[in-house]
C-alpha positions in Angstrom: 31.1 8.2 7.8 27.7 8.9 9.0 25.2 10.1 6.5 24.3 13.9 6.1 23.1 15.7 3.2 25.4 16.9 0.8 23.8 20.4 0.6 20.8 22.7 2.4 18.7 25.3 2.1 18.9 26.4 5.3 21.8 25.5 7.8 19.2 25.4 11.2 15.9 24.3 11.8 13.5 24.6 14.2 12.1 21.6 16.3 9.4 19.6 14.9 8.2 16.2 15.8 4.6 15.1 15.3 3.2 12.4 16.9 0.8 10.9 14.6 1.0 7.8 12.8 3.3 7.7 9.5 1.3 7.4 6.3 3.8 7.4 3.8 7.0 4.8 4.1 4.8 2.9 6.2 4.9 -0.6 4.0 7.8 -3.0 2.6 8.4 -1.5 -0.8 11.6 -2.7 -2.2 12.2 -5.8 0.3 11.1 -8.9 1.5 10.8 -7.9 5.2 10.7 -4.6 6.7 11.7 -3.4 10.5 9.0 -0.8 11.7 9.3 1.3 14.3 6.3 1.5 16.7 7.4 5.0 18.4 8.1 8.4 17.0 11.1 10.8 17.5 14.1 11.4 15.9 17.2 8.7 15.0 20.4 10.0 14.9 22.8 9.5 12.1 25.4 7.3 13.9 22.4 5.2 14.8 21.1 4.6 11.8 24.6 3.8 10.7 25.6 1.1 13.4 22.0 -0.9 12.8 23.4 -0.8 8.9 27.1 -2.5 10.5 25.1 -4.6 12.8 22.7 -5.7 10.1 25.8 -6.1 7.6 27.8 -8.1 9.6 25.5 -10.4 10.6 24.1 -11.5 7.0 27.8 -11.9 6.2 26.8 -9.7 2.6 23.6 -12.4 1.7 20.8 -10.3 0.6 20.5 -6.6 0.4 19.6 -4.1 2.8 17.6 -1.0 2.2 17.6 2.1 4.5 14.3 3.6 3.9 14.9 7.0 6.4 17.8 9.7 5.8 19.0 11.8 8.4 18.1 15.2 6.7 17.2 17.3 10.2 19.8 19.5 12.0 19.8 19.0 15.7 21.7 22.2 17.3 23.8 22.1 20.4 25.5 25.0 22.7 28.7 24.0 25.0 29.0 23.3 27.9 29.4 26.0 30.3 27.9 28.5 28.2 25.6 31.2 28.8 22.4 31.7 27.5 21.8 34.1 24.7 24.1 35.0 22.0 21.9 33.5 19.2 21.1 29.8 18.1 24.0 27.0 18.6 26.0 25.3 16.1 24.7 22.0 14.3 26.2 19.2 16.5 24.7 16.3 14.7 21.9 15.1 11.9 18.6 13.1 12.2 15.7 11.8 10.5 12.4 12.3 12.2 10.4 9.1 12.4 6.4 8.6 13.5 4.8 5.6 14.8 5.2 3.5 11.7 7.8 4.2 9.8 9.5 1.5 8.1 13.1 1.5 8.9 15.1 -1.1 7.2 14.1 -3.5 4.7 16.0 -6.9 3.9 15.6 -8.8 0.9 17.0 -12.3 -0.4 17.4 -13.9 2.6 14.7 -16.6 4.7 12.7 -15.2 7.2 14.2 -16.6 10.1 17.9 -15.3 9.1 15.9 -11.7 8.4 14.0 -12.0 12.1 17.2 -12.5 13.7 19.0 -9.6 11.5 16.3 -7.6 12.5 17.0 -8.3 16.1 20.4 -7.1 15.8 19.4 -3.8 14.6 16.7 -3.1 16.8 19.1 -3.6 19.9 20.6 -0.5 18.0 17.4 1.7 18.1 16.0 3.7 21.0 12.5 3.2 19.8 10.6 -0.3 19.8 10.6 -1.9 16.9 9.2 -4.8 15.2 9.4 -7.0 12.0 7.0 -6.7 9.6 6.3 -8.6 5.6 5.4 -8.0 2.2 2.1 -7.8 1.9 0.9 -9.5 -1.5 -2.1 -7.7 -3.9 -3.7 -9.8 -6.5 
């Protein structure tokens, strides 16, 4: 089942998408390695969801796998065939709004070529360019 919050506020929202760079979630925090995304827009549920199958499948359950965006964002749609007017459309799917830099995924426990070719797997899933990116260490 795709994600989708459990409860809102507000049922719509208006449409929002900033194209500056992410400064928050923009490092590997709980991982080892970290898939960044180098555009910004907005990732679906179901997308987010088949890079987590992909991902899954392919590390055979070795490691764990973060998912550091949720798809909190309802993205409205009217019919087919419909006339304009008649107020705003029902919600036809969720998303999570990403900028340049956002850290997507984040893999830990497993070597770094293993990770790089996870990463591959999931980024074949994304509409936005993506790359892999490490912890960085502080003394």
């Amino acid at each position: 089942m795709p994600l989708m919050p459990k409860r809102v506020m507000h049922r719509k929202q208006m449409r929002r998408v900033k194209k500056r760079n992410a400064t928050r979630g923009n490092y590997v925090a709980y991982g080892d390695f970290g898939l960044q995304v180098l555009e910004g827009g907005c990732l679906t549920a179901r997308q987010i969801e088949a890079g987590r199958v992909a991902a899954t499948h392919f590390l055979r359950r070795e490691g764990k796998i973060f998912i550091r965006v949720f798809p909190d964002k309802p993205v409205t749609k009217k019919p087919l065939e419909t006339r304009m007017g008649k107020g705003k459309a029902d919600v036809d799917y969720w998303a999570a709004v990403v900028k340049p830099g956002t850290v997507l995924y984040e893999i830990a426990g497993v070597p770094e070529d293993i990770a790089r070719q996870a990463f591959c797997r999931i980024t074949h899933k994304m509409p936005y360019r993506c790359r892999m990116i490490g912890r960085r260490h502080t003394v």
